[in-house]
C-alpha positions in Angstrom: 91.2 -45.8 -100.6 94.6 -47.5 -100.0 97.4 -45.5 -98.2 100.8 -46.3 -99.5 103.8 -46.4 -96.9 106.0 -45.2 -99.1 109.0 -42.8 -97.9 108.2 -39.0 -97.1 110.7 -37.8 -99.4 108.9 -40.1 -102.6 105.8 -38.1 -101.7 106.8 -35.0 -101.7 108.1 -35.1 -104.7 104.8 -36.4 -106.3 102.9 -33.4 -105.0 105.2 -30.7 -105.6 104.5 -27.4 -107.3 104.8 -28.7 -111.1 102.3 -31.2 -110.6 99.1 -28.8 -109.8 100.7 -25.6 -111.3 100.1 -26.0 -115.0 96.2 -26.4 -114.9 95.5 -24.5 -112.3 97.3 -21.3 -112.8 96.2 -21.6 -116.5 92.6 -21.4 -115.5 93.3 -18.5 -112.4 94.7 -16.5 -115.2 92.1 -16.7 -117.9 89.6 -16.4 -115.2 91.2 -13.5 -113.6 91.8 -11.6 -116.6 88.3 -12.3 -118.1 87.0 -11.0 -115.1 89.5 -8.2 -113.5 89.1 -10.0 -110.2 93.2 -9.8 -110.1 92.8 -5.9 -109.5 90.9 -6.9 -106.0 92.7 -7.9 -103.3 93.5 -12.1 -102.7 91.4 -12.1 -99.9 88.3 -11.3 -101.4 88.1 -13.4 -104.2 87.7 -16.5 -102.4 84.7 -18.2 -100.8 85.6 -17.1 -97.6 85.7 -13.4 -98.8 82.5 -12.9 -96.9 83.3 -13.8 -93.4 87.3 -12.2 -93.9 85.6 -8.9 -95.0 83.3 -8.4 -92.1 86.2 -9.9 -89.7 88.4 -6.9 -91.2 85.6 -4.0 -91.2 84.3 -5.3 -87.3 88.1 -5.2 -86.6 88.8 -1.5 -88.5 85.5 -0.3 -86.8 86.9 -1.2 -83.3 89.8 0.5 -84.1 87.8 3.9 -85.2 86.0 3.9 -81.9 88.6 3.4 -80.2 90.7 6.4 -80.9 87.5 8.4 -81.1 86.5 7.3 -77.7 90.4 8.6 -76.8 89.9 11.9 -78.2 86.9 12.3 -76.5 88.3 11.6 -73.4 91.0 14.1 -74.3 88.7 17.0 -74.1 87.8 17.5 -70.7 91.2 16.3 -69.8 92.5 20.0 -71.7 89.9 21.6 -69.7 91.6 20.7 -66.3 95.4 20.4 -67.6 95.7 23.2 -70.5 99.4 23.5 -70.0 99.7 19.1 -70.2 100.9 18.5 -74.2 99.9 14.9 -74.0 95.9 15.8 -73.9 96.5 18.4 -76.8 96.5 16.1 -79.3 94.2 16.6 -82.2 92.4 19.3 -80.6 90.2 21.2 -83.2 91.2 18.2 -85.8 88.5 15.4 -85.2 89.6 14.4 -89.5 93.5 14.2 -88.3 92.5 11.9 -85.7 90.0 9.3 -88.1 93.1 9.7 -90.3 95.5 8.0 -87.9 92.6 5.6 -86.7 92.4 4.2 -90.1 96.4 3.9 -90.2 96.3 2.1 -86.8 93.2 -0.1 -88.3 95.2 -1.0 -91.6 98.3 -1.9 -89.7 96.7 -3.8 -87.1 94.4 -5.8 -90.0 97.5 -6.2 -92.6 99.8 -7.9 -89.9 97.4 -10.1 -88.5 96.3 -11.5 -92.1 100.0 -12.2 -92.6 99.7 -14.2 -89.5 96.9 -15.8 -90.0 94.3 -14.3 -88.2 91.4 -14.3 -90.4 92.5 -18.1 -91.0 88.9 -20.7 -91.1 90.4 -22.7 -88.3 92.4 -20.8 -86.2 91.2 -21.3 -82.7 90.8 -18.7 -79.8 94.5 -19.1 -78.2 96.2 -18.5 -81.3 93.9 -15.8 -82.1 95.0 -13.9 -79.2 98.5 -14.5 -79.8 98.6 -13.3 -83.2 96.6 -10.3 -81.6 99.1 -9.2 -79.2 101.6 -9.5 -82.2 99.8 -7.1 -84.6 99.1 -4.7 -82.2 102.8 -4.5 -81.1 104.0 -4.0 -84.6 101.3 -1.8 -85.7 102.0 0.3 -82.5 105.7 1.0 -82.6 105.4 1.3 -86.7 103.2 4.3 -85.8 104.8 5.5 -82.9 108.2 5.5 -85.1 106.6 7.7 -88.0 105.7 9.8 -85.5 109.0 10.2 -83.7 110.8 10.8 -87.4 108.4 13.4 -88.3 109.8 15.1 -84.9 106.6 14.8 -82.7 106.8 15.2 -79.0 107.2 12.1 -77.5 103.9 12.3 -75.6 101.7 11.5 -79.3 103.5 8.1 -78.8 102.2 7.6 -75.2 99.0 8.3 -76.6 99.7 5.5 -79.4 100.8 3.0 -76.3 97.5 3.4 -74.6 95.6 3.8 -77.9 97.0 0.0 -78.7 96.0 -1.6 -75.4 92.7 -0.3 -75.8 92.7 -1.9 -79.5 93.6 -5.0 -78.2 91.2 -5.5 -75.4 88.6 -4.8 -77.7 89.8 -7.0 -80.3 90.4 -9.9 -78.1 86.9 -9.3 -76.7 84.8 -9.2 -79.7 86.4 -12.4 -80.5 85.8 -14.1 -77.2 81.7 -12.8 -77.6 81.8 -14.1 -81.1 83.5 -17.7 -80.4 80.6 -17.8 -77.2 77.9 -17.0 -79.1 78.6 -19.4 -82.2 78.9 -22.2 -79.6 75.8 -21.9 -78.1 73.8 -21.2 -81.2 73.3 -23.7 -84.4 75.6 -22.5 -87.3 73.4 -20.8 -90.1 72.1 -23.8 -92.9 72.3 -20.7 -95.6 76.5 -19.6 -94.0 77.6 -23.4 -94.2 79.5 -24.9 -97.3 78.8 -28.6 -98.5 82.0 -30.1 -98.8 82.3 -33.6 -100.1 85.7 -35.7 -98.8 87.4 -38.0 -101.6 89.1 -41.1 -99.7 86.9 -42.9 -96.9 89.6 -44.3 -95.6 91.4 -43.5 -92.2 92.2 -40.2 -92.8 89.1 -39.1 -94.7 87.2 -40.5 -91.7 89.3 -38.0 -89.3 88.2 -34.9 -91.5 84.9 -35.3 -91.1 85.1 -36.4 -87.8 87.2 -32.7 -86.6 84.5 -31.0 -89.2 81.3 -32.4 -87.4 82.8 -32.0 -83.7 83.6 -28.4 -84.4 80.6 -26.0 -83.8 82.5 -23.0 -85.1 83.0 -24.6 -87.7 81.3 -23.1 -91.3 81.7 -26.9 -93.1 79.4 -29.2 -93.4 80.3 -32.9 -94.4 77.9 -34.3 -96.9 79.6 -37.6 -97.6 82.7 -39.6 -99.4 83.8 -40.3 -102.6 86.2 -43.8 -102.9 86.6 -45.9 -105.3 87.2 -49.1 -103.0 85.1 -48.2 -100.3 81.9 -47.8 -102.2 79.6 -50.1 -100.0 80.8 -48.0 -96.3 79.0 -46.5 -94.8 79.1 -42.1 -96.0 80.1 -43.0 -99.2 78.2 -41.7 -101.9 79.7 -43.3 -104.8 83.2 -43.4 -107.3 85.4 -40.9 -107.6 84.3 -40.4 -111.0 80.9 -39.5 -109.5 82.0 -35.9 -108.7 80.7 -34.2 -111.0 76.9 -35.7 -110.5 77.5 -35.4 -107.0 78.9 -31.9 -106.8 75.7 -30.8 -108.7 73.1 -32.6 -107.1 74.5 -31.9 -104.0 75.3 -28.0 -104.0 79.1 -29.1 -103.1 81.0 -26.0 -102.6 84.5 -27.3 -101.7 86.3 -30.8 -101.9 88.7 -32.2 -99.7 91.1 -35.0 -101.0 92.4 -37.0 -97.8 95.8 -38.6 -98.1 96.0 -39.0 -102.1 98.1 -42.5 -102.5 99.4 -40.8 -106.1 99.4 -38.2 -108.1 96.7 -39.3 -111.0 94.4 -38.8 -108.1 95.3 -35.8 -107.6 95.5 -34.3 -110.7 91.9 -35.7 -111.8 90.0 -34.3 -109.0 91.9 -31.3 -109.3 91.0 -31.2 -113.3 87.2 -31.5 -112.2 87.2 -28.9 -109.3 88.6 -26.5 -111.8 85.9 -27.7 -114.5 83.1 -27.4 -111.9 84.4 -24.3 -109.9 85.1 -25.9 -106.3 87.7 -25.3 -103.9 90.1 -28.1 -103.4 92.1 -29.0 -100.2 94.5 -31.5 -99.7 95.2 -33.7 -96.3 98.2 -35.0 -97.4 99.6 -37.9 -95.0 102.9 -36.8 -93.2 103.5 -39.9 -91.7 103.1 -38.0 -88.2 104.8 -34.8 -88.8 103.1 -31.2 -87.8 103.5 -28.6 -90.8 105.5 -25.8 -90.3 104.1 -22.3 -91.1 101.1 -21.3 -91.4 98.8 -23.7 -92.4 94.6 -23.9 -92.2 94.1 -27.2 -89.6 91.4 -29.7 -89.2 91.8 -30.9 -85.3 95.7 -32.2 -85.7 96.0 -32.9 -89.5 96.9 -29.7 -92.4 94.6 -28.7 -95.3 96.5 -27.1 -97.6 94.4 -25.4 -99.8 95.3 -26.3 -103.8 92.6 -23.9 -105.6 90.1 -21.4 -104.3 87.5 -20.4 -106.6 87.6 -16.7 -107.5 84.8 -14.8 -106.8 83.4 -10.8 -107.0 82.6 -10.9 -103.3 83.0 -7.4 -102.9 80.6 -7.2 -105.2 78.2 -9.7 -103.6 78.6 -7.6 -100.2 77.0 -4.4 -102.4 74.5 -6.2 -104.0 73.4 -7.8 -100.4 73.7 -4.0 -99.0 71.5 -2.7 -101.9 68.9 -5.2 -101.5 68.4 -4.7 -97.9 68.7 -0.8 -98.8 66.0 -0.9 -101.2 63.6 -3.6 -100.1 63.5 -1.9 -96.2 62.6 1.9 -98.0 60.0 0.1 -100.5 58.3 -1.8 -97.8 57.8 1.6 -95.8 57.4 3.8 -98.8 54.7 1.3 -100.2 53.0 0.4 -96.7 49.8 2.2 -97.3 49.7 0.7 -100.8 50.0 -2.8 -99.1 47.3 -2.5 -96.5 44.8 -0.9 -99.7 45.6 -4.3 -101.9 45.2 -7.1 -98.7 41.8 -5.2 -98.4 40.9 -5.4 -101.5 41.8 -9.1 -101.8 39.6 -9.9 -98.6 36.8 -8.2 -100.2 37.1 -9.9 -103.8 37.2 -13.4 -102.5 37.3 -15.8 -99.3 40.8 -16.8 -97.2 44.0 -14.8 -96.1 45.3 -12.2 -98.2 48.7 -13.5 -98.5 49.6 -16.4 -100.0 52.6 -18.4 -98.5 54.3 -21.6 -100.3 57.6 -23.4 -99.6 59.9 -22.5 -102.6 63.2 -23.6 -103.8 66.1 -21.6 -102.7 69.7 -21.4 -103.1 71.4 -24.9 -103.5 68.2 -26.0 -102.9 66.8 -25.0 -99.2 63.3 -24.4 -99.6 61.9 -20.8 -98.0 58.3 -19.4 -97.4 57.6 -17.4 -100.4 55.1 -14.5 -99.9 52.9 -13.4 -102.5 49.6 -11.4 -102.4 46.8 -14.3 -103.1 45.6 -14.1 -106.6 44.0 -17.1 -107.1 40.9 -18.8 -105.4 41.9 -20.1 -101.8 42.1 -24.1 -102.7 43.9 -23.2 -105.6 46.8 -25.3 -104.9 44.2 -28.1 -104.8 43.2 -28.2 -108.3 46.2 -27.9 -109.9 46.7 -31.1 -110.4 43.3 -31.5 -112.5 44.6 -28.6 -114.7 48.2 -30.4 -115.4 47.0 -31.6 -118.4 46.6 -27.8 -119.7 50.3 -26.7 -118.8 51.5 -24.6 -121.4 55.3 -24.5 -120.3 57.3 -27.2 -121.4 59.3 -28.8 -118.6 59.2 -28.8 -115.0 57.3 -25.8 -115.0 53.5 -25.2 -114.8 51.6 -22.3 -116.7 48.1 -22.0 -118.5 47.0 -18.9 -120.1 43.5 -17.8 -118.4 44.1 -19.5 -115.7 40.6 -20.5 -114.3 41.6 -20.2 -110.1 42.7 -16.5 -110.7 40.3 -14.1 -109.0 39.1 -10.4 -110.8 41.7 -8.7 -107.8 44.0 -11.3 -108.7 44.1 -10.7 -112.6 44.6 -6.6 -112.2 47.7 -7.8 -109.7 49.4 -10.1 -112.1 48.7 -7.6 -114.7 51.2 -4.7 -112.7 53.2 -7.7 -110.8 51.8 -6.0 -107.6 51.4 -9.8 -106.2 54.4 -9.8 -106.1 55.3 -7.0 -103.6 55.8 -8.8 -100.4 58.4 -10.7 -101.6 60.5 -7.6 -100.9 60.3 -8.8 -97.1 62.0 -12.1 -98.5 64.6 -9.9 -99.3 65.3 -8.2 -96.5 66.0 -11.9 -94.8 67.9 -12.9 -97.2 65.7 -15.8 -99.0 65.4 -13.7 -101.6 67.6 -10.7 -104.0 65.9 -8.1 -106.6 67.3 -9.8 -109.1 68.0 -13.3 -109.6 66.2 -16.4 -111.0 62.9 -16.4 -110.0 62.5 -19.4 -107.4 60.2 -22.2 -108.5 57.7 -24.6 -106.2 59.0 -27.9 -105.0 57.1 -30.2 -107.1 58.7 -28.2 -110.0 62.0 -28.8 -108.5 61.8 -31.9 -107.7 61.4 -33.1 -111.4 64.1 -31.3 -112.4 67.1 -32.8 -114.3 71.3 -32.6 -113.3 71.7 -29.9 -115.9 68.7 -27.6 -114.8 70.5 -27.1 -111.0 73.0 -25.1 -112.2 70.2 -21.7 -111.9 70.0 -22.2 -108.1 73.7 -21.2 -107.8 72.9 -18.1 -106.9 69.7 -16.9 -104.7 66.3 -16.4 -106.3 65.4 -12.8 -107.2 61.9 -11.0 -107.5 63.0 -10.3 -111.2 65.7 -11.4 -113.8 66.9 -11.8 -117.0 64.8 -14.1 -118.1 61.2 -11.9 -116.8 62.7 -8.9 -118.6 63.5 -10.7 -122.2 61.5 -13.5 -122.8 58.6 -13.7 -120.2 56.2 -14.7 -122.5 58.1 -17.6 -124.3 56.9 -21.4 -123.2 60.4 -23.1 -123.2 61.5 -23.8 -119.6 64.9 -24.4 -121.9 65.1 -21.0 -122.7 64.8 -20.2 -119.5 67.0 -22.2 -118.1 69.8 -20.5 -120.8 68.6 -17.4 -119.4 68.9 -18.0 -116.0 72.4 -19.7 -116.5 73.5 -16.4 -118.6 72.3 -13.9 -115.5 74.6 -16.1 -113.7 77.5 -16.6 -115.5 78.0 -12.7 -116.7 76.6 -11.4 -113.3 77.6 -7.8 -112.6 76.2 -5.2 -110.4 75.3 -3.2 -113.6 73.4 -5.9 -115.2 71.3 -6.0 -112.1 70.5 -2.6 -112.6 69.8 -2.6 -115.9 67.3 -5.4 -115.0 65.7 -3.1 -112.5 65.2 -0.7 -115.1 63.6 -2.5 -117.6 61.5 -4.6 -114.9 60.1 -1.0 -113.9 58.9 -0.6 -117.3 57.4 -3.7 -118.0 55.1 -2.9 -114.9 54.5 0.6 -115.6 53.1 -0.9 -119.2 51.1 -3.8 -117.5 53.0 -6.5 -119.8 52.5 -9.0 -116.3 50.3 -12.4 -116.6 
């Protein structure tokens, strides 16, 4: 992709707010309103909700201990100086002093968003200057209220020593965090794909900064440029993006030094259409941004769109899965042990049965199951293709002749499927969800079909729960793409509740 040398002010102008506003905030508000994600706060309905939620709580949590740790200490300090006012503070009121922890925590948290602190890129220097900043503020704002309300000066001394405690905490848990991402790998399932559009000079710097940084949670997959198709990285046009983005997984584009606006407003129309963040390198002719702006080594991403997404809801329905599938697999453990036995007994080989399965954007996992078919099972399935009774990449026969007597009474109550709630508690896996599918299924799949491993597979879904029995992989497919699309904690519930009763009635195969 060209560069043009044109003036700074010519550019400017051709990227200013008018020229991204009217399909983007168009589509924010229909989405928002659709979905009430405008009643949560900006931060969490982004893709880096996650990781800016558990920043905030790790830093709010800090802050708890911290003045409990305080009051604490202030207890045998009464003991030897009853007549001292400073170590009377919150004695016989443990709630007054959680109370004014929280306060501290919010203040603390609130400034250093407005500064950036919770910013992708924002490296360990400037972390500990924006630090030092919020704690400062948040200090004196608190040591102010409680000087109006009339409080001895002495609560305020408390606040002072209170806030240098919050920051060496702060500013250690960060320094632990930063040392332990860069001697470990980043997490395959924690990185997003992002996909750069312009392979030219600048393009090339973006995913040169991305790939050097080991904190970093991006992971270059290639280019997209129309004249530099035969480089090397470059995966194809830019009117590719949308096959790309699919095949791909890509969760967030980055446009490099856009020569005009057309550009601009056509990738921006299909990361809208195909719900990926878009960031913009625009070329500044050697300027540094002023303000606050997300950096990739020495050049500015401005962020254009950020998909919306429930990620406080996520969180939960992460929480509740570990919740649940950590009390069934001790609740259930003698139940467990009875059906491996009985599977030994029945038949010859291991009593689970573990295959590589197709996971979120793709990543295959180990898939447990209790074994319900004969142990070289996997062998003769290709001999039996020619009896599938799905259509599609998906293989089913009704009296299936590898499944064992043990085996048929399991499928019956979908008690084979039980130790899948350990892929759960790892995270392969959620309670509800589209049920994963093995690799050679996958990979005959079509561009359209990827669209159901969006989201992680579940034990159970919509599709197991309304039309189990029905041969159309199509239909499952729609129904996988309709879990999807109108997720909600309650729907994942109400999944849970009929899934119960289909296995309290036996209505498994």
């Amino acid at each position: 992709m060209r560069i043009n040398s044109r003036k700074p002010s010519a550019f400017v102008r051709s990227f200013g707010p008018e020229a991204v506003s009217e399909i983007a905030e168009r589509n924010e508000f229909l989405s928002a309103k659709k979905s009430f994600l405008f009643l949560l706060p900006q931060p969490l309905q982004t893709g880096a909700a996650p990781k800016c939620l558990r920043s905030v709580v790790a830093d709010l949590t800090l802050v708890a201990l911290n003045w409990l740790l305080l009051g604490a200490l202030l207890v045998p300090m009464r003991m030897i100086f009853p007549q001292v006012w400073i170590f009377s503070y919150a004695a016989g009121a443990p709630r007054s002093l959680v109370g004014v922890a929280l306060l501290h925590g919010a203040l603390i948290t609130l400034i250093g968003y407005s500064e950036g602190l919770y910013a992708r890129s924002r490296e360990l220097r400037q972390q500990q200057q924006i630090l030092a900043v919020s704690v400062i503020w948040a200090t004196t704002l608190l040591s102010a209220a409680y000087w109006m309300q009339g409080v001895p000066w002495t609560r305020s001394a408390l606040c002072l020593i209170a806030g240098v405690m919050h920051f060496g905490a702060l500013w250690a848990s960060r320094w632990h965090g930063s040392l332990k991402r860069r001697r470990s790998e980043p997490s395959c399932q924690n990185l997003r794909n992002v996909l750069i559009v312009g392979a030219g000079p600048v393009g090339r710097r973006v995913a040169s900064y991305i790939r050097a940084d080991r904190e970093s949670a991006r992971t270059v997959l290639g280019f997209l440029d129309d004249e530099r198709s035969a480089e090397d990285g470059v995966m194809g046009q830019v009117s590719e993006l949308a096959h790309v983005a699919r095949t791909k997984f890509v969760d967030e584009v980055i446009l490099a030094a856009p020569p005009d606006r057309s550009l601009l407003l056509r990738v921006l129309d299909e990361a809208l259409r195909l719900h990926l963040d878009l960031g913009i390198v625009p070329e500044l002719f050697g300027c540094k941004p002023a303000g606050s702006v997300e950096t990739l080594g020495d050049l500015p991403l401005v962020c254009v769109h950020a998909e919306r997404l429930p990620a406080a809801a996520l969180v939960m329905k992460r929480l509740l899965d570990i919740f649940a599938a950590g009390l069934a697999l001790v609740l259930l453990s003698p139940l467990l042990v009875a059906i491996a036995t009985l599977i030994k007994l029945d038949s010859p080989g291991r009593a689970l049965y573990c295959a590589q399965r197709a996971g979120r954007k793709g990543k295959p996992f180990r898939c447990y199951k209790f074994r319900t078919m004969v142990s070289h099972a996997d062998k003769l399935k290709d001999d039996l293709r020619q009896n599938n009774q799905r259509s599609g990449p998906f293989f089913k026969i009704v009296n299936d002749p590898r499944i064992t007597r043990v085996g048929r009474l399991l499928r019956r109550y979908s008690l084979d499927e039980l130790p899948q709630l350990w892929n759960v508690l790892i995270g392969d896996m959620s309670l509800v969800g589209p049920r994963p599918h093995p690799l050679d299924d996958f990979a005959v799949y079509a561009t359209q079909h990827l669209a159901r491993l969006d989201m992680t597979p579940g034990i159970t879904g919509l599709w197991q729960v309304t039309a189990r029995r029905d041969p159309s992989f199509q239909r499952s497919m729609q129904l996988d793409r309709e879990y999807i699309r109108t997720w909600s904690l309650k729907l994942d519930f109400e999944i849970l509740l009929k899934t119960v009763l289909a296995v309290v009635r036996g209505e498994g195969d």
